[in-house]
N, C-alpha and C positions, 0 to 999 in steps of 0.2 A: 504493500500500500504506500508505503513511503517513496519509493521509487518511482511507481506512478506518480505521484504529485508531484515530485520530483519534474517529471518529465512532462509534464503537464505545465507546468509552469516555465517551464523552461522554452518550451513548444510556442505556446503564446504570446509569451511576452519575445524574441528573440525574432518570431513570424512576425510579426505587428511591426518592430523595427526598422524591417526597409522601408515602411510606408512611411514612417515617423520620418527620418533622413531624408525623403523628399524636401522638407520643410525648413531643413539645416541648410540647405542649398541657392545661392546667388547673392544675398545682402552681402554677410559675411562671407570672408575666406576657411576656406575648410581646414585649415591648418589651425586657425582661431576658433573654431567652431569645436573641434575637438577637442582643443587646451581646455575650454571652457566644460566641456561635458565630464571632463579627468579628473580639472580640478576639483567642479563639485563633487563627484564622484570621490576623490580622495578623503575631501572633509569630510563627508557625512560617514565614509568607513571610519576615521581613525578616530571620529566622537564615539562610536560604537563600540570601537575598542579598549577607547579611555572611559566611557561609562560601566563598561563591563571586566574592566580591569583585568585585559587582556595583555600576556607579555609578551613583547612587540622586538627581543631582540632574537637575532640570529647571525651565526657564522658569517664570516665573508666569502667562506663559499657559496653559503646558504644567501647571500644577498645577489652572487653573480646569476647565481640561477632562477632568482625571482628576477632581477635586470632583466634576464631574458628573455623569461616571461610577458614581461612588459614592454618591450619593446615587440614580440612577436603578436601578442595578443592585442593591445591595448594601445599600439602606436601604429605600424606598418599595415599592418591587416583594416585598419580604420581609415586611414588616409588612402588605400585603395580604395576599397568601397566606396566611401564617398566620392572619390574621383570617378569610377565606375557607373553611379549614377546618376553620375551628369551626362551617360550615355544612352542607359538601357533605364529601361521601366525596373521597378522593383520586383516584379516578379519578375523577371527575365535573370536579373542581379541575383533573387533567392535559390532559383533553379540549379544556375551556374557555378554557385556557392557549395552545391552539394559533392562537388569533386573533390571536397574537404574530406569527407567518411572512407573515399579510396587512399586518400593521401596519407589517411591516420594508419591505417590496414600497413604501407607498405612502409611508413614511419615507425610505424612498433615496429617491423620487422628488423630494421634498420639499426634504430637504437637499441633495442632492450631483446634482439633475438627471438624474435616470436615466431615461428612460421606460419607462412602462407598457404590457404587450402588452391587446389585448382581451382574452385569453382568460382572464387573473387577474380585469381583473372579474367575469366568469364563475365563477370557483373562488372569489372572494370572495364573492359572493352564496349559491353552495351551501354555503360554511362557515359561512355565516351560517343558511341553514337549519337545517341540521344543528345549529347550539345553539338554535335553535328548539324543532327537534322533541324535544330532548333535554332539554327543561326547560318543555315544551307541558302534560307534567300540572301543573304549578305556576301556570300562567297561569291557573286559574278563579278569581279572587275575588283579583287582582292588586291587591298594596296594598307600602306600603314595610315592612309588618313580614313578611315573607313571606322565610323564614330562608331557602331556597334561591335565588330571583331575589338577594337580600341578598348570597349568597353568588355569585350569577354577577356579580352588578355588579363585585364587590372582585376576583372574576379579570380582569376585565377591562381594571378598572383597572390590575392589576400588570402585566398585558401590557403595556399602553402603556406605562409605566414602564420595564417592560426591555427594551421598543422603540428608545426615547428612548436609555436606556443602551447601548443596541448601536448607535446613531448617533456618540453618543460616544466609542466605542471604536473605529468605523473611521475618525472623523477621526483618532483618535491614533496608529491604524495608518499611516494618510497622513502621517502628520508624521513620521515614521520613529520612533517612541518603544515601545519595547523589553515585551513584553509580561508578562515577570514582573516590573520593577519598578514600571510603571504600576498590576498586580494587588497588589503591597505598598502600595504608598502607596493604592492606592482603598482597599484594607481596612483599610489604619489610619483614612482617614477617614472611613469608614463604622461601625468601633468606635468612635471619637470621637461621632460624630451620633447613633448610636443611644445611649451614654450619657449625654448629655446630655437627651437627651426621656429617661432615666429617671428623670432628676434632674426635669427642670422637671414631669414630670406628676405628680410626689411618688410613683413604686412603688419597691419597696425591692428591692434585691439582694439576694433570697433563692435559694435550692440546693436541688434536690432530689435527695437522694441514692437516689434507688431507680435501680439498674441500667439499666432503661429510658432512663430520662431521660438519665445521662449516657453510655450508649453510640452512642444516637442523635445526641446532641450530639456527640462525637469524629467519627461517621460523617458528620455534615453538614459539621463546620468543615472536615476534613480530606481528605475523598472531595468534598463537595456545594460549597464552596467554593474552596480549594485545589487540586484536581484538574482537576475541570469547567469553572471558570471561566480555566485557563489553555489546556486542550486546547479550548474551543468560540471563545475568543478568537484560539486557531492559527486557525481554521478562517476565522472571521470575516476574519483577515489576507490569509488563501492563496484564498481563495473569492469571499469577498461576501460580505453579509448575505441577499442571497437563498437562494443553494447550500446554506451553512450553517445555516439556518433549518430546512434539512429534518430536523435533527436532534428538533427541533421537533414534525414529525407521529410521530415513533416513539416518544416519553415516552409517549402514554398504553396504547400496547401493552404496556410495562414496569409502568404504573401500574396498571392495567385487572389483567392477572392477579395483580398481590399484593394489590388492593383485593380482589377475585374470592375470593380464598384467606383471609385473614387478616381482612377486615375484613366478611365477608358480605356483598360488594355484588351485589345480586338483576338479573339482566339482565330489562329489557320489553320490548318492539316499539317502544315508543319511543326505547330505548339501543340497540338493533340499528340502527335508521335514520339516528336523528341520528348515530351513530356514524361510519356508512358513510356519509355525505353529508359528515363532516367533512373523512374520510378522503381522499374522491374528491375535491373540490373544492383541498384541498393538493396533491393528486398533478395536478390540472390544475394549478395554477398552477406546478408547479416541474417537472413534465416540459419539454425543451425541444424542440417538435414543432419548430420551425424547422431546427432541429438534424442530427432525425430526417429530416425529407423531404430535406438537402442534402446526409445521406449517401447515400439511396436513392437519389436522383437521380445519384449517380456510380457506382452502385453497375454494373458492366457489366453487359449483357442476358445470361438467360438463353440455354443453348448447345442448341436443340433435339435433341431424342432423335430418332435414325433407323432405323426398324428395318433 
């Protein structure tokens, strides 16, 4: 039960998020925009920490690997995105983002020696279809000024990014290090990083006070931040990155009908396919047929009927 709520909340609030980021986008520079989402996000962690009288030191190695943390999770992977959705519609952004659950598959493998079954490459290959076909009208006259591939690259990129950072986080989980103080301090150092590139790239902290903007911004630092990033790092702890990854396939069902509703995203034959091949190819890789046939297998024989 916990785990569901877990993943339920997680699902939610995380899906809702592209559509919120809409909203981040044009007044302000997204470099600023995110400063701002980190830093509130830092204070209202580390009041929770000092309310709750939580001890807040750790090793400097233990600090290098939260750095990392923060820098893959909560700086680089955010400033893609954003940049990404000044291309693509939010669901198209959510969909493409699921490349992240193959990325984690062959990132455990990588770091922590885990093997790989055949059947993910399988589902790896059809998710890879599946953003084929789903960005296949874009492919005629394939050039780097081409605002949507533009914008699939930069998902892509931030995938790996918060791949990278969910490696990071389960070594920290393996070292026994506590998961809302490591979420304080990565977001203070991630407030730090990102206002530092606002300084060095010369954009100013500016505000924009139209409603949007800053409700969205609470919404993010405090639900999309805050919230999310401590219940999918439960998950990460109590599961794997693989288990937990599958939170992963259900963002763009969340993302898909508020894009759908609010932002008139038009379904083709080609967003019905690629969609469904995204779909199916995650559900191959994180079904666990092994699983499945060693329950059947004990499962006793049926009790013939006699008339």
């Amino acid at each position: 039960m916990q785990n569901f709520l877990l993943y339920l909340t997680t699902v939610l609030i995380w899906g809702s998020t592209w559509f919120a980021i809409e909203f981040q986008l044009g007044e302000v520079a997204i470099e600023v925009s995110l400063a701002y989402r980190f830093i509130l996000s830092a204070v209202l962690m580390w009041l929770f920490c000092w309310w709750r009288r939580l001890p807040m030191r750790f090793s400097a190695k233990d600090h290098g690997f939260i750095a990392l943390l923060a820098l893959f999770n909560f700086a680089l992977n955010y400033l893609l995105i954003y940049q990404a959705q000044q291309y693509l519609s939010s669901a198209m952004t959510a969909i493409a983002f699921t490349t992240m659950l193959l990325m984690n598959i062959v990132n455990t493998r990588l770091f922590f020696g885990k093997p790989v079954a055949k059947r993910i490459y399988f589902g790896a290959l059809m998710g890879i279809a599946g953003i084929v076909v789903l960005f296949y009208p874009d492919l005629d006259g394939l050039d780097f000024t081409n605002a949507s591939l533009l914008g699939l690259v930069l998902v892509l990129g931030s995938a790996l990014s918060a791949s990278l950072g969910n490696m990071a986080s389960v070594r920290n989980s393996r070292a026994g290090l506590p998961i809302t103080q490591v979420n304080a301090w990565g977001m203070l150092y991630g407030a730090v990083g990102l206002s530092l590139l606002v300084v060095i790239s010369g954009k100013s902290f500016t505000f924009s006070t139209s409603p949007a903007f800053i409700i969205s911004m609470l919404y993010l630092a405090v639900f999309g931040s805050v919230i999310a990033f401590a219940t999918y790092f439960a998950l990460l702890k109590g599961m794997g990155p693989e288990k937990a990854s599958y939170t992963i396939v259900l963002f763009p069902l969340v993302a898909v009908v508020l894009s759908t509703l609010f932002e008139e995203f038009v379904w083709t034959g080609y967003t019905f396919s690629g969609f469904a091949l995204v779909l199916l190819g995650n559900a191959l890789v994180l079904t666990p047929f092994d699983k499945i046939k060693a329950l059947l297998s004990k499962a006793p024989p049926a009790t013939p009927v006699t008339p």
